[in-house]
Backbone as a chain_set.jsonl record, in Angstrom:
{"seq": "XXXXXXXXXXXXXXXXXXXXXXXXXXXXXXXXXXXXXXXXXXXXXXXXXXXXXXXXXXXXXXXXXXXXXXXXXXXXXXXXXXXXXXXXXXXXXXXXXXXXXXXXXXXXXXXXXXXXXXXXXXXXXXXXXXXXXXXXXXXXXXXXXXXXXXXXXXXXXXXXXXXX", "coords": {"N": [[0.811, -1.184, 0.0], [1.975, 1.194, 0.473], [2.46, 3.499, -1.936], [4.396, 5.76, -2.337], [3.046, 8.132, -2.421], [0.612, 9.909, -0.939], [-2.455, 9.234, 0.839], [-5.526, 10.184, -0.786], [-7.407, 12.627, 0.95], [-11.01, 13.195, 1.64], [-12.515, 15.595, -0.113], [-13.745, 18.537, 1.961], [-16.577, 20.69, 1.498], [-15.519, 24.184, 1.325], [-16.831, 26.391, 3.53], [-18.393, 29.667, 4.139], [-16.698, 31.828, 6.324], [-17.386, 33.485, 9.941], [-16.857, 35.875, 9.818], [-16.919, 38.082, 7.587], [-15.106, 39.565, 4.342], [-15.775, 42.229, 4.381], [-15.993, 42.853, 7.527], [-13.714, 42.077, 8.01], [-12.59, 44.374, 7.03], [-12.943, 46.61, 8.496], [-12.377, 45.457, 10.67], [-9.743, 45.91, 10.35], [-9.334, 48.739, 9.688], [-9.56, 49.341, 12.335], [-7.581, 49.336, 13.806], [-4.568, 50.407, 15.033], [-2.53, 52.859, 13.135], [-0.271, 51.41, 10.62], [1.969, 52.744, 9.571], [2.043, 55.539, 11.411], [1.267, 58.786, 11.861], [3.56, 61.328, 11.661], [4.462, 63.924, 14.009], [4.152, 67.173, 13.328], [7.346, 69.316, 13.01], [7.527, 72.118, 14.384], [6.687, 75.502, 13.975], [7.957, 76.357, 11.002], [7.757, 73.908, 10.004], [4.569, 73.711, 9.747], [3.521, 75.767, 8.538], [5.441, 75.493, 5.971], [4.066, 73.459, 5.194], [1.598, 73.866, 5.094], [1.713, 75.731, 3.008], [2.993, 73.994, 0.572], [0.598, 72.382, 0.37], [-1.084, 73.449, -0.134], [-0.86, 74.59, -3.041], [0.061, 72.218, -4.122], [-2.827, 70.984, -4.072], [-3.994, 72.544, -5.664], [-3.96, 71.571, -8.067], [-5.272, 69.653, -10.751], [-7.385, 66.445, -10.056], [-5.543, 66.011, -8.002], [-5.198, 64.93, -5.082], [-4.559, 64.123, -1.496], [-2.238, 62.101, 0.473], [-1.821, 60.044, 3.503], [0.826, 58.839, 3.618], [3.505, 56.391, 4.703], [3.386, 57.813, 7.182], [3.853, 60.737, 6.6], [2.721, 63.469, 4.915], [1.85, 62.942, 1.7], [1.512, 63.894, -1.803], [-0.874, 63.008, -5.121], [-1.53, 61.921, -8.167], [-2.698, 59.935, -9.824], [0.002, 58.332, -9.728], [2.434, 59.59, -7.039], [3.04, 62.705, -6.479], [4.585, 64.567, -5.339], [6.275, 64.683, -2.019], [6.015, 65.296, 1.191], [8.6, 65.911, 3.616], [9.776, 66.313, 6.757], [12.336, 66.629, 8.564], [13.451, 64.725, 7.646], [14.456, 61.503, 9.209], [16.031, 62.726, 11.112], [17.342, 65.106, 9.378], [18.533, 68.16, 8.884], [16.184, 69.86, 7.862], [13.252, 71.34, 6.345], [11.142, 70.055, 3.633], [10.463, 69.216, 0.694], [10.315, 66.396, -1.881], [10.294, 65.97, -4.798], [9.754, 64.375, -8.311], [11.689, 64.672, -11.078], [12.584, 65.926, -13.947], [15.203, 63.507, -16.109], [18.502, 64.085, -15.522], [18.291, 66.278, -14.316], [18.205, 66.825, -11.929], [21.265, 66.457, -10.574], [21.961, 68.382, -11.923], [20.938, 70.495, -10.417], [21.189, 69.423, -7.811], [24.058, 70.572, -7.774], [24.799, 72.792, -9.042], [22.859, 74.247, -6.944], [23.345, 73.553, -4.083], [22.107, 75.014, -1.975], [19.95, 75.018, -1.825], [18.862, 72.491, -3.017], [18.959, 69.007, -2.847], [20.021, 65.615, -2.808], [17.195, 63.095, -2.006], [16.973, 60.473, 0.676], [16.075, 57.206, -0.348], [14.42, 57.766, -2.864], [15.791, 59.416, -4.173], [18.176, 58.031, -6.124], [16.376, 57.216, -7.801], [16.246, 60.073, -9.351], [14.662, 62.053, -8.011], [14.001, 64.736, -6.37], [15.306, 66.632, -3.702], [13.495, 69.582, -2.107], [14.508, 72.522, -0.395], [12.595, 74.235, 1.863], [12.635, 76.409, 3.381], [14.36, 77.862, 1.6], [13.135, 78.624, -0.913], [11.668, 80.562, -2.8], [7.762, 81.379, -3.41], [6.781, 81.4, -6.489], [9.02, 79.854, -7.678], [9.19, 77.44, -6.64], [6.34, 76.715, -7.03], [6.475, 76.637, -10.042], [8.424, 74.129, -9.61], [6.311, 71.757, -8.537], [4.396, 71.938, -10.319], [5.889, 71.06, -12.522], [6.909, 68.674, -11.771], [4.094, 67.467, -11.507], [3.494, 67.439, -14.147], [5.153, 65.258, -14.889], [4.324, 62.807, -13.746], [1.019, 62.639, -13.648], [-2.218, 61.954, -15.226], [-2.772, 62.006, -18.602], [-5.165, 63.718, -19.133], [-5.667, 64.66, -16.598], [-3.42, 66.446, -17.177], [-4.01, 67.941, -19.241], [-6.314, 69.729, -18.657], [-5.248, 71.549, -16.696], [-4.655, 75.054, -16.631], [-3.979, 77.14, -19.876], [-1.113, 78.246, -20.383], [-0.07, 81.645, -21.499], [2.498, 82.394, -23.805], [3.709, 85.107, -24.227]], "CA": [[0.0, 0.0, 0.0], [3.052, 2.53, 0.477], [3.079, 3.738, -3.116], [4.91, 7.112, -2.293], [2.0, 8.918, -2.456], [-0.069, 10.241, 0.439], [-3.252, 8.884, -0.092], [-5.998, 11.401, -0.18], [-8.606, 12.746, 1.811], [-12.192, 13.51, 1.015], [-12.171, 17.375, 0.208], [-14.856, 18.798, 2.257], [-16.964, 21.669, 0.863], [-15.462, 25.351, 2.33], [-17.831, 27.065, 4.107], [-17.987, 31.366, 4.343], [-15.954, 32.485, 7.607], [-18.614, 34.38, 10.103], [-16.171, 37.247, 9.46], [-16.728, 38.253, 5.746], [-14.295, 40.564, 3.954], [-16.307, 44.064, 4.884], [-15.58, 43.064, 8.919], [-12.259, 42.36, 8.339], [-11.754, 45.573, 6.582], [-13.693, 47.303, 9.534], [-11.235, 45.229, 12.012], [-8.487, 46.758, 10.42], [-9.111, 50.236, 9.874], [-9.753, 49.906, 13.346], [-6.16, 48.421, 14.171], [-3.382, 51.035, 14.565], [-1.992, 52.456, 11.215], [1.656, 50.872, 10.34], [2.779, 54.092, 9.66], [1.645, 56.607, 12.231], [1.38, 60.068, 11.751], [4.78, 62.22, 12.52], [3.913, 64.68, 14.33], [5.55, 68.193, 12.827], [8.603, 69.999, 14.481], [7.554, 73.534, 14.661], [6.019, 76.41, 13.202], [8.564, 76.961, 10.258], [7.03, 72.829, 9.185], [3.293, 73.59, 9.651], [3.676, 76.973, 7.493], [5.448, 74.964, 5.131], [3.617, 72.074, 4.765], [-0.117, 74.765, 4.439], [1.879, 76.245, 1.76], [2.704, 73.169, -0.68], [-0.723, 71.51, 0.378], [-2.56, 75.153, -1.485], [-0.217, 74.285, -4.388], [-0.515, 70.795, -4.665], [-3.999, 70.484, -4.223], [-4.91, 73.441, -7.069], [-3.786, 70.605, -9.456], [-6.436, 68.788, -10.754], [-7.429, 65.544, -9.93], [-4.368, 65.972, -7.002], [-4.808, 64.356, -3.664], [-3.38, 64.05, -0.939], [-2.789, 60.94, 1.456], [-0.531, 60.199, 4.222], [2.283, 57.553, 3.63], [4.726, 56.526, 5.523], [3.737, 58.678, 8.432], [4.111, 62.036, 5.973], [2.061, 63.873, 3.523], [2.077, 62.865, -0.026], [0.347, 64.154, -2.833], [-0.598, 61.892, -6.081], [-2.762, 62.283, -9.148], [-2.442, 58.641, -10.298], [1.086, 58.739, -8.833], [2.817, 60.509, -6.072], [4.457, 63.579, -7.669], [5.408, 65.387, -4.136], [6.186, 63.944, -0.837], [6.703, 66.716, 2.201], [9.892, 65.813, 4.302], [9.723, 66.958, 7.957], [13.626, 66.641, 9.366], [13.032, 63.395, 7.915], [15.42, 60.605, 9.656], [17.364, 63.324, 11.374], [18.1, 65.859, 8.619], [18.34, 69.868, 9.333], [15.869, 70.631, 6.76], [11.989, 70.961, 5.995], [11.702, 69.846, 2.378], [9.538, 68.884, -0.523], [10.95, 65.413, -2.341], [9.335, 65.733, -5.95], [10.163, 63.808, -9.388], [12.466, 65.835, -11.923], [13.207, 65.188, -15.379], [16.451, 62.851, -15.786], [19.352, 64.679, -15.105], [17.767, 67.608, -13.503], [18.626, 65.797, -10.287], [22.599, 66.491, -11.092], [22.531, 69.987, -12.129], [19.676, 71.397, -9.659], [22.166, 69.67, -6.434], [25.699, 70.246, -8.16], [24.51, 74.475, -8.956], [22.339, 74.822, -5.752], [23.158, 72.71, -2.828], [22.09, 75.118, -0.168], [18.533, 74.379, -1.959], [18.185, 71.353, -3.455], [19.913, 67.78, -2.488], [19.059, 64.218, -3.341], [16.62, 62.637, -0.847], [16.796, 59.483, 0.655], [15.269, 56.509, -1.138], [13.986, 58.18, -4.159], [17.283, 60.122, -5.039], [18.51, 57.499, -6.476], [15.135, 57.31, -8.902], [15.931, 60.94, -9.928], [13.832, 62.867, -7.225], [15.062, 66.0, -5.703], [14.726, 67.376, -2.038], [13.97, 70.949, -1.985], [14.569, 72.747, 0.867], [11.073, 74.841, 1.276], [12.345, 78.151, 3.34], [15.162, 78.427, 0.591], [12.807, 78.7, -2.57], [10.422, 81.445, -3.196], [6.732, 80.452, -3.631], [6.862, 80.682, -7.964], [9.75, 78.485, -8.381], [8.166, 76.211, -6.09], [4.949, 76.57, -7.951], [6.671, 75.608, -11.255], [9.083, 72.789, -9.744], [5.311, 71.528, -8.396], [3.915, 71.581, -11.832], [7.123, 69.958, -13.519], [6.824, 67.628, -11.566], [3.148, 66.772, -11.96], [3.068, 66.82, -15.285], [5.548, 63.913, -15.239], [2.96, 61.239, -13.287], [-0.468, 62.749, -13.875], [-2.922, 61.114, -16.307], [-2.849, 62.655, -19.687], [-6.866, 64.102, -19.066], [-5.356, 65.766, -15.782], [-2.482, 67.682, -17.552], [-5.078, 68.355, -20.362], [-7.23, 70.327, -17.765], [-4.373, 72.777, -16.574], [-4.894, 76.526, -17.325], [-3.131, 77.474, -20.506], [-0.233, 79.609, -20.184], [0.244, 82.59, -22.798], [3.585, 82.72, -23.788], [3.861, 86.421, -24.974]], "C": [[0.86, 1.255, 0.0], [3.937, 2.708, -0.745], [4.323, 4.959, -3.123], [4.235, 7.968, -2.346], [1.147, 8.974, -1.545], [-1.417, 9.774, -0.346], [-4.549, 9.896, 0.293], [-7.25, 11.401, -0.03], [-9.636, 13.348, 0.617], [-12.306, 15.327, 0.814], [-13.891, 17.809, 0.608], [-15.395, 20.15, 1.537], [-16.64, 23.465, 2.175], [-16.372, 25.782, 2.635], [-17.007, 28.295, 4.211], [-17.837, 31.011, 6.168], [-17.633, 32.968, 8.272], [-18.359, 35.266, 9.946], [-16.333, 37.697, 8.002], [-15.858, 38.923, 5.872], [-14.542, 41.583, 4.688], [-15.675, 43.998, 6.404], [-14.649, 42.362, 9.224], [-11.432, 43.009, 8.315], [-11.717, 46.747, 7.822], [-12.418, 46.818, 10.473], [-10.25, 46.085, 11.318], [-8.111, 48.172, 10.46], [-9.034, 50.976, 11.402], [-8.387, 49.85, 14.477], [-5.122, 50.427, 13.834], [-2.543, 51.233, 12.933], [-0.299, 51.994, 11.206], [1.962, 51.935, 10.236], [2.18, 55.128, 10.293], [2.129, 58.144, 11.509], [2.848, 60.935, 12.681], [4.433, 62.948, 13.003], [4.651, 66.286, 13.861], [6.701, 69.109, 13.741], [8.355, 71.39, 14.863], [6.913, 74.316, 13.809], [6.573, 76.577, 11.932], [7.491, 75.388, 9.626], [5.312, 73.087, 9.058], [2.926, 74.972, 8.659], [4.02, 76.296, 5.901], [4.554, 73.993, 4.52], [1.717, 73.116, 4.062], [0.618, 75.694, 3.169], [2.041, 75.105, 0.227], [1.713, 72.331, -0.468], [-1.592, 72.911, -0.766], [-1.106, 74.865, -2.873], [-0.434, 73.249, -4.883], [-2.177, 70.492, -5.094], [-5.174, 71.534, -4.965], [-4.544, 72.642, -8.175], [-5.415, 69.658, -9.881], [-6.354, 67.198, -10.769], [-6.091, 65.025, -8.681], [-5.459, 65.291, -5.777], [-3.92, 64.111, -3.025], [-3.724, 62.556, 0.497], [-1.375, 61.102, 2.304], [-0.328, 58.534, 3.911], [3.148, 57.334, 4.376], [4.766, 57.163, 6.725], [3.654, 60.4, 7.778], [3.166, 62.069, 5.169], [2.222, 63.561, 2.534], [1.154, 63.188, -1.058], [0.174, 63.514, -4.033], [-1.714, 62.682, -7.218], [-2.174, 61.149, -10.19], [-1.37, 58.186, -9.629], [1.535, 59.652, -7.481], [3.798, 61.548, -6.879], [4.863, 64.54, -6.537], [4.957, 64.519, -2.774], [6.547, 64.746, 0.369], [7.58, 65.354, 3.362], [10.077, 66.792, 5.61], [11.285, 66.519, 8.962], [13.204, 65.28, 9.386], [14.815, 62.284, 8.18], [17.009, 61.422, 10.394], [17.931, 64.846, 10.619], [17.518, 67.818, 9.338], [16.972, 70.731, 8.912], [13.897, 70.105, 6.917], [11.916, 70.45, 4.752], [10.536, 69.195, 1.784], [10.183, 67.956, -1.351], [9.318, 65.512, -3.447], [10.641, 64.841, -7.625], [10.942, 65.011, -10.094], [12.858, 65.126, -12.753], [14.309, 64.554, -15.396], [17.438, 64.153, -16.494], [19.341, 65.882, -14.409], [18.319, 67.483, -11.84], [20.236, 66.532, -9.914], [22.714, 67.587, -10.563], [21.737, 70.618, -10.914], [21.404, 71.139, -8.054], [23.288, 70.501, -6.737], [25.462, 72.176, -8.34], [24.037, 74.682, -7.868], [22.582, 74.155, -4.264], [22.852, 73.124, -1.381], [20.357, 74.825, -0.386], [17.678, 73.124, -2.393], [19.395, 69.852, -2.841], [19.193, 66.74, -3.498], [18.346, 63.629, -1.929], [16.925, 61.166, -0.378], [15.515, 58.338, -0.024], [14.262, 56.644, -2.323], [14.436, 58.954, -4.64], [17.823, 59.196, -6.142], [17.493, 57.323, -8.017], [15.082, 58.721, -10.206], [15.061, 62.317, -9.291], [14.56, 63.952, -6.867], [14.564, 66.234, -4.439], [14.557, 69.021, -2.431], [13.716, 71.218, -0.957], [13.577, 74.052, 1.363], [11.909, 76.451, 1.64], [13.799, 78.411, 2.798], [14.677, 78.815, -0.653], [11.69, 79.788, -2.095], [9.225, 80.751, -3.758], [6.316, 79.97, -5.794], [7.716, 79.881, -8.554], [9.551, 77.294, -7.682], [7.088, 75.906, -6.911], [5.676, 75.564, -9.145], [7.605, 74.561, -11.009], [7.653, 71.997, -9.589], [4.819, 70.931, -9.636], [4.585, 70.8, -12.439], [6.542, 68.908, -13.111], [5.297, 66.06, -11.202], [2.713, 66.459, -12.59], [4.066, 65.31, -15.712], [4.998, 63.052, -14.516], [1.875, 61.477, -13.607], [-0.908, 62.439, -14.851], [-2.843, 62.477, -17.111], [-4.252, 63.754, -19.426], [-6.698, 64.839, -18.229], [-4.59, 66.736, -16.638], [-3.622, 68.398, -18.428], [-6.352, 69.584, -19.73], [-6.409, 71.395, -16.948], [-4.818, 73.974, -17.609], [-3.594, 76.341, -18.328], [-2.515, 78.834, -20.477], [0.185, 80.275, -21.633], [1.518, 82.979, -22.849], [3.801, 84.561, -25.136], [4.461, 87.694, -24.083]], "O": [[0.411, 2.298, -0.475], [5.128, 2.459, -0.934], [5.145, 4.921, -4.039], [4.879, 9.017, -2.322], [0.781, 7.852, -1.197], [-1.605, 9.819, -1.561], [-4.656, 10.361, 1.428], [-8.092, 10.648, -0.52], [-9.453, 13.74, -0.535], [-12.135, 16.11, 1.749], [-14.904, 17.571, -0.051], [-14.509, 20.751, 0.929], [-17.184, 23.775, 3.235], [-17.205, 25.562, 1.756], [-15.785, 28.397, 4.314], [-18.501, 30.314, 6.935], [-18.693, 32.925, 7.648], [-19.299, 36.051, 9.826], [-15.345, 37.396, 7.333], [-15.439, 39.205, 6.994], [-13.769, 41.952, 5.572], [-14.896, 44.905, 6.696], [-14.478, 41.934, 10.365], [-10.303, 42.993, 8.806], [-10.8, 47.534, 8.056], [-11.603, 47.615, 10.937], [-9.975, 47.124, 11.917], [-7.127, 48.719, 10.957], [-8.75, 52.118, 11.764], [-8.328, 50.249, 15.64], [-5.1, 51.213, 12.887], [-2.159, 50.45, 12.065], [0.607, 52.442, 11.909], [2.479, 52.251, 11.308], [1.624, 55.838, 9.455], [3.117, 58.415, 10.827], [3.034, 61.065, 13.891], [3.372, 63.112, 12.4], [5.837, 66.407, 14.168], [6.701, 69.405, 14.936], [9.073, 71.831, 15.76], [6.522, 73.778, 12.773], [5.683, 77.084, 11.249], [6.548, 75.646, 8.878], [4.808, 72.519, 8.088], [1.845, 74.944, 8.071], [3.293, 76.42, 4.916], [4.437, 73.869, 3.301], [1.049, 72.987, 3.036], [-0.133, 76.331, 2.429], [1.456, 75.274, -0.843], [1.811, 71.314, -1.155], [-2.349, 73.013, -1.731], [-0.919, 75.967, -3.387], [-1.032, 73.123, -5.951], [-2.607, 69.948, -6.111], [-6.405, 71.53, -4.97], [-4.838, 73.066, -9.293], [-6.322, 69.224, -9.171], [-5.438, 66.641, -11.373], [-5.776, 63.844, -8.537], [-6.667, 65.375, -6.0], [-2.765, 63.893, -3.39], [-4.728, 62.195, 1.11], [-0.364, 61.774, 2.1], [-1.023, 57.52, 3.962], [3.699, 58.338, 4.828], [5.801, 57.219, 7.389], [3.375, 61.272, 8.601], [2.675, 61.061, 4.66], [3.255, 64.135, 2.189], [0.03, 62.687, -1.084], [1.314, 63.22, -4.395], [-2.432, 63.672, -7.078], [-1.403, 61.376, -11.122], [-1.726, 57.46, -8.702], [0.692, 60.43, -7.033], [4.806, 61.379, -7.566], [5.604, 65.44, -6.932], [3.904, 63.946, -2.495], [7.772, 64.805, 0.465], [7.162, 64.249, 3.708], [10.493, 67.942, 5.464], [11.109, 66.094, 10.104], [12.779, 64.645, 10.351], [15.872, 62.352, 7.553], [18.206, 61.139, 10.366], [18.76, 65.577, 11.161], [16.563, 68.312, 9.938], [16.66, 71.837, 9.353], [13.402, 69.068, 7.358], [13.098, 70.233, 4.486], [9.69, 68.656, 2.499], [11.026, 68.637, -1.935], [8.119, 65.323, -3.241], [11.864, 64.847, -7.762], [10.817, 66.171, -9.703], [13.363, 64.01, -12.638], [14.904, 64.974, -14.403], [17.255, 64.861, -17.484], [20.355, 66.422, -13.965], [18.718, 68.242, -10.957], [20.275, 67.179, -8.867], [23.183, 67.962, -9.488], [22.39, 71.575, -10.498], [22.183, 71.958, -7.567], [23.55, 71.286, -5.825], [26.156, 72.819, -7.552], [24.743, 75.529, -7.321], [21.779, 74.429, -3.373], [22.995, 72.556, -0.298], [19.603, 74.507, 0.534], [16.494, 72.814, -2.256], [20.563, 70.038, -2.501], [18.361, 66.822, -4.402], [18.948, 63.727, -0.859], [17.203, 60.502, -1.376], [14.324, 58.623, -0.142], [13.453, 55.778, -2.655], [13.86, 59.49, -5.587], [17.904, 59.761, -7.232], [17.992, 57.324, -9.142], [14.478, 58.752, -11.278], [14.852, 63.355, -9.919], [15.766, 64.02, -7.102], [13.384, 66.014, -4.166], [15.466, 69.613, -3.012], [12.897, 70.574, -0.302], [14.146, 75.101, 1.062], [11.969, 77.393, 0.849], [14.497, 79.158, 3.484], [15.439, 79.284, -1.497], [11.004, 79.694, -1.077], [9.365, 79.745, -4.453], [5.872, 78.935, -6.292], [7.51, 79.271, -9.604], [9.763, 76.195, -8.194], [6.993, 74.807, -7.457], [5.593, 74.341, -9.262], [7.831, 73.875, -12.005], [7.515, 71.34, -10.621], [4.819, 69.737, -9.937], [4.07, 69.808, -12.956], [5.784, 68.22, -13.794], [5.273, 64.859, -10.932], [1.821, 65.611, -12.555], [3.774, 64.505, -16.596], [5.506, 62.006, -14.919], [1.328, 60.453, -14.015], [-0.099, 62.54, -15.774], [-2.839, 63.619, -16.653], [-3.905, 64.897, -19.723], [-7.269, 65.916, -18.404], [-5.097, 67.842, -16.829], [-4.009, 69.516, -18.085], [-7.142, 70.155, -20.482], [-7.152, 72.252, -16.472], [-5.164, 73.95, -18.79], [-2.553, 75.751, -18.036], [-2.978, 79.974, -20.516], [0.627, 79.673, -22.612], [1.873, 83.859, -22.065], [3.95, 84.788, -26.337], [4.617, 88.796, -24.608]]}, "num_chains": 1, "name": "protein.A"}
Protein backbone atom coordinates (compact mmCIF):
# COMPACT_ATOMS: atom_id res chain seq x y z
CA UNK A 1 0.00 0.00 0.00
CA UNK A 2 3.05 2.53 0.48
CA UNK A 3 3.08 3.74 -3.12
CA UNK A 4 4.91 7.11 -2.29
CA UNK A 5 2.00 8.92 -2.46
CA UNK A 6 -0.07 10.24 0.44
CA UNK A 7 -3.25 8.88 -0.09
CA UNK A 8 -6.00 11.40 -0.18
CA UNK A 9 -8.61 12.75 1.81
CA UNK A 10 -12.19 13.51 1.02
CA UNK A 11 -12.17 17.37 0.21
CA UNK A 12 -14.86 18.80 2.26
CA UNK A 13 -16.96 21.67 0.86
CA UNK A 14 -15.46 25.35 2.33
CA UNK A 15 -17.83 27.06 4.11
CA UNK A 16 -17.99 31.37 4.34
CA UNK A 17 -15.95 32.49 7.61
CA UNK A 18 -18.61 34.38 10.10
CA UNK A 19 -16.17 37.25 9.46
CA UNK A 20 -16.73 38.25 5.75
CA UNK A 21 -14.29 40.56 3.95
CA UNK A 22 -16.31 44.06 4.88
CA UNK A 23 -15.58 43.06 8.92
CA UNK A 24 -12.26 42.36 8.34
CA UNK A 25 -11.75 45.57 6.58
CA UNK A 26 -13.69 47.30 9.53
CA UNK A 27 -11.23 45.23 12.01
CA UNK A 28 -8.49 46.76 10.42
CA UNK A 29 -9.11 50.24 9.87
CA UNK A 30 -9.75 49.91 13.35
CA UNK A 31 -6.16 48.42 14.17
CA UNK A 32 -3.38 51.04 14.56
CA UNK A 33 -1.99 52.46 11.22
CA UNK A 34 1.66 50.87 10.34
CA UNK A 35 2.78 54.09 9.66
CA UNK A 36 1.65 56.61 12.23
CA UNK A 37 1.38 60.07 11.75
CA UNK A 38 4.78 62.22 12.52
CA UNK A 39 3.91 64.68 14.33
CA UNK A 40 5.55 68.19 12.83
CA UNK A 41 8.60 70.00 14.48
CA UNK A 42 7.55 73.53 14.66
CA UNK A 43 6.02 76.41 13.20
CA UNK A 44 8.56 76.96 10.26
CA UNK A 45 7.03 72.83 9.18
CA UNK A 46 3.29 73.59 9.65
CA UNK A 47 3.68 76.97 7.49
CA UNK A 48 5.45 74.96 5.13
CA UNK A 49 3.62 72.07 4.76
CA UNK A 50 -0.12 74.77 4.44
CA UNK A 51 1.88 76.25 1.76
CA UNK A 52 2.70 73.17 -0.68
CA UNK A 53 -0.72 71.51 0.38
CA UNK A 54 -2.56 75.15 -1.49
CA UNK A 55 -0.22 74.29 -4.39
CA UNK A 56 -0.52 70.80 -4.67
CA UNK A 57 -4.00 70.48 -4.22
CA UNK A 58 -4.91 73.44 -7.07
CA UNK A 59 -3.79 70.60 -9.46
CA UNK A 60 -6.44 68.79 -10.75
CA UNK A 61 -7.43 65.54 -9.93
CA UNK A 62 -4.37 65.97 -7.00
CA UNK A 63 -4.81 64.36 -3.66
CA UNK A 64 -3.38 64.05 -0.94
CA UNK A 65 -2.79 60.94 1.46
CA UNK A 66 -0.53 60.20 4.22
CA UNK A 67 2.28 57.55 3.63
CA UNK A 68 4.73 56.53 5.52
CA UNK A 69 3.74 58.68 8.43
CA UNK A 70 4.11 62.04 5.97
CA UNK A 71 2.06 63.87 3.52
CA UNK A 72 2.08 62.87 -0.03
CA UNK A 73 0.35 64.15 -2.83
CA UNK A 74 -0.60 61.89 -6.08
CA UNK A 75 -2.76 62.28 -9.15
CA UNK A 76 -2.44 58.64 -10.30
CA UNK A 77 1.09 58.74 -8.83
CA UNK A 78 2.82 60.51 -6.07
CA UNK A 79 4.46 63.58 -7.67
CA UNK A 80 5.41 65.39 -4.14
CA UNK A 81 6.19 63.94 -0.84
CA UNK A 82 6.70 66.72 2.20
CA UNK A 83 9.89 65.81 4.30
CA UNK A 84 9.72 66.96 7.96
CA UNK A 85 13.63 66.64 9.37
CA UNK A 86 13.03 63.39 7.91
CA UNK A 87 15.42 60.61 9.66
CA UNK A 88 17.36 63.32 11.37
CA UNK A 89 18.10 65.86 8.62
CA UNK A 90 18.34 69.87 9.33
CA UNK A 91 15.87 70.63 6.76
CA UNK A 92 11.99 70.96 6.00
CA UNK A 93 11.70 69.85 2.38
CA UNK A 94 9.54 68.88 -0.52
CA UNK A 95 10.95 65.41 -2.34
CA UNK A 96 9.34 65.73 -5.95
CA UNK A 97 10.16 63.81 -9.39
CA UNK A 98 12.47 65.84 -11.92
CA UNK A 99 13.21 65.19 -15.38
CA UNK A 100 16.45 62.85 -15.79
CA UNK A 101 19.35 64.68 -15.10
CA UNK A 102 17.77 67.61 -13.50
CA UNK A 103 18.63 65.80 -10.29
CA UNK A 104 22.60 66.49 -11.09
CA UNK A 105 22.53 69.99 -12.13
CA UNK A 106 19.68 71.40 -9.66
CA UNK A 107 22.17 69.67 -6.43
CA UNK A 108 25.70 70.25 -8.16
CA UNK A 109 24.51 74.47 -8.96
CA UNK A 110 22.34 74.82 -5.75
CA UNK A 111 23.16 72.71 -2.83
CA UNK A 112 22.09 75.12 -0.17
CA UNK A 113 18.53 74.38 -1.96
CA UNK A 114 18.19 71.35 -3.45
CA UNK A 115 19.91 67.78 -2.49
CA UNK A 116 19.06 64.22 -3.34
CA UNK A 117 16.62 62.64 -0.85
CA UNK A 118 16.80 59.48 0.66
CA UNK A 119 15.27 56.51 -1.14
CA UNK A 120 13.99 58.18 -4.16
CA UNK A 121 17.28 60.12 -5.04
CA UNK A 122 18.51 57.50 -6.48
CA UNK A 123 15.14 57.31 -8.90
CA UNK A 124 15.93 60.94 -9.93
CA UNK A 125 13.83 62.87 -7.22
CA UNK A 126 15.06 66.00 -5.70
CA UNK A 127 14.73 67.38 -2.04
CA UNK A 128 13.97 70.95 -1.99
CA UNK A 129 14.57 72.75 0.87
CA UNK A 130 11.07 74.84 1.28
CA UNK A 131 12.34 78.15 3.34
CA UNK A 132 15.16 78.43 0.59
CA UNK A 133 12.81 78.70 -2.57
CA UNK A 134 10.42 81.45 -3.20
CA UNK A 135 6.73 80.45 -3.63
CA UNK A 136 6.86 80.68 -7.96
CA UNK A 137 9.75 78.49 -8.38
CA UNK A 138 8.17 76.21 -6.09
CA UNK A 139 4.95 76.57 -7.95
CA UNK A 140 6.67 75.61 -11.26
CA UNK A 141 9.08 72.79 -9.74
CA UNK A 142 5.31 71.53 -8.40
CA UNK A 143 3.91 71.58 -11.83
CA UNK A 144 7.12 69.96 -13.52
CA UNK A 145 6.82 67.63 -11.57
CA UNK A 146 3.15 66.77 -11.96
CA UNK A 147 3.07 66.82 -15.29
CA UNK A 148 5.55 63.91 -15.24
CA UNK A 149 2.96 61.24 -13.29
CA UNK A 150 -0.47 62.75 -13.87
CA UNK A 151 -2.92 61.11 -16.31
CA UNK A 152 -2.85 62.65 -19.69
CA UNK A 153 -6.87 64.10 -19.07
CA UNK A 154 -5.36 65.77 -15.78
CA UNK A 155 -2.48 67.68 -17.55
CA UNK A 156 -5.08 68.35 -20.36
CA UNK A 157 -7.23 70.33 -17.77
CA UNK A 158 -4.37 72.78 -16.57
CA UNK A 159 -4.89 76.53 -17.32
CA UNK A 160 -3.13 77.47 -20.51
CA UNK A 161 -0.23 79.61 -20.18
CA UNK A 162 0.24 82.59 -22.80
CA UNK A 163 3.58 82.72 -23.79
CA UNK A 164 3.86 86.42 -24.97
Amino acid sequence: MATGKRASKAKTPRTRSKRTSRAKAVARDDAAPRHPLHPLSGADARRELARVRRLCLALPEATEKLAWGTPTWRAGKIFAMFADHHHGTEHVALWIPAPKGAQEILVASEPARFFRPAYVGPSGWVGVILTNIGDERLKAMVLEAYRLVAPKRAIARLPKVDDE
